[in-house]
Steps between C-alpha positions, in 0.01 A plus 500: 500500500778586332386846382427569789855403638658738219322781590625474859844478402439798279342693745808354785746615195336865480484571832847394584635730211277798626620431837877510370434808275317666776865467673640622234308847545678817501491694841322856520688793358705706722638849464692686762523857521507820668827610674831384352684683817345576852585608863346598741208505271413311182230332326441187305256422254382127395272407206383147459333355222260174512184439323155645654802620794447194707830435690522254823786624564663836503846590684730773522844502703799684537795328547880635632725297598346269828189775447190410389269724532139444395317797258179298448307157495175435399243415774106567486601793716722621271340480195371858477837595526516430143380691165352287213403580153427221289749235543764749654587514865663825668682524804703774640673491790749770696860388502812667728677460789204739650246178480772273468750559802738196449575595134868660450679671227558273187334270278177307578267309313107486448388221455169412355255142488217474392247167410172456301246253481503224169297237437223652642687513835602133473884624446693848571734677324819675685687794347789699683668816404807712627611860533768685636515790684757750686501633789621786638525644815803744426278827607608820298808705579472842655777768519406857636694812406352769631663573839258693741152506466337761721118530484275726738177391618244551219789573266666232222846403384685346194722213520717350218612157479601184296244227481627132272329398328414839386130377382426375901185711640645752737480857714462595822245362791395788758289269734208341300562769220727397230633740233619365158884541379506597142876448300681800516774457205428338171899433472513334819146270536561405871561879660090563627390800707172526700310778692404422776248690806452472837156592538396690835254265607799250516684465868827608479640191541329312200776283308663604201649273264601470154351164320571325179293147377550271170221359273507233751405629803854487662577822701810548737463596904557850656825633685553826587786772347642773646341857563545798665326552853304765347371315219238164496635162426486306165540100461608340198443150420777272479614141339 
């Protein structure tokens, strides 16, 4: 009887120290990438590690402030929404003020949790991870020094103006036609010039603007300059 009493306790003994081990587990691995910076557009990047993949749960937030704003959470309907290979688990998910209207200019944080199975599901295991990102909204500057731009039907035009930063994508928009500004002086990176048509199946009245947008996806709204009456209107984009 009191073998048998022994091997009780033993087996009582082992499973409360598997139990308390199993609580002991590390949580999956999490990596956050993607964009260190967005705006109006942006992208993050999340790569979770747990054996044979199996998570039960799987969360992504962004957080500003009062703002939290949910990226992802795992659900059965939302499971194909992720990539796996081996025990690695993809997500990516678009970040910016374009998907996200609430977020404003400044620091915010990503924030990450994610829980696998121990014990053969008996226990879990929680891990959370942090990023920061920055956000800005600040939509390029746009200066331009050419004064009159007159332009026939069927004919083109050059304009010449200052675009900060001097990287931003940027020309001229002639309706749903747009016409790349290339740099014009290696001494001075921000001074651009673009050609720019007005084709002769366009009306006459088709809007003419100048355009400039960062790396992430911020671009500044149209006003109009002055021009002679003989001459068609350009807008530039301002702050």
């Amino acid at each position: 009887m009191w073998k048998i009493l022994v091997v009780l306790v033993l087996l009582a003994v082992g499973a409360t120290a598997l139990w308390v081990n199993a609580g002991r587990a590390e949580g999956p691995a999490i990596e956050i990438g993607g964009s260190t910076a967005v705006g109006q557009t942006g992208e993050i990047a999340v790569t979770v590690t747990a054996p044979n993949a199996a998570l039960t749960v799987f969360e992504a937030t962004v957080v500003q402030g009062d703002l939290r704003a949910p990226l992802y959470a795992l659900t059965p309907e939302t499971a194909s929404d992720l990539s796996v290979d081996g025990d690695r688990v993809t997500l990516t998910r678009p970040v910016g003020k374009g998907v996200m209207p609430e977020l404003k200019a400044g620091e915010a944080q990503v924030v990450v949790t994610a829980t696998r199975p121990v014990l053969f599901g008996l226990r879990e295991a929680t891990a959370t991870e942090t990023s920061t990102i920055e956000v800005r909204l600040t939509p390029p500057q746009l200066a331009v020094l050419s004064q009159f731009h007159y332009i026939n039907h069927g004919g083109s035009e050059l304009v010449v103006y200052r675009v900060n930063p001097p990287d931003s994508e940027s020309g001229v928009r002639v309706g749903d036609q747009t016409y790349r500004g290339f740099p014009a002086s290696s001494a001075d990176p921000a001074l651009h010039v673009a050609l720019f048509a007005l084709l002769w199946d366009q009306p006459l009245n088709t809007r003419i603007e100048v355009f400039a947008r960062d790396s992430l996806g911020n671009e500044g709204s149209g006003r109009r300059i002055s021009w002679p009456p003989t001459s068609r209107s350009i807008a530039t984009c301002a702050a």
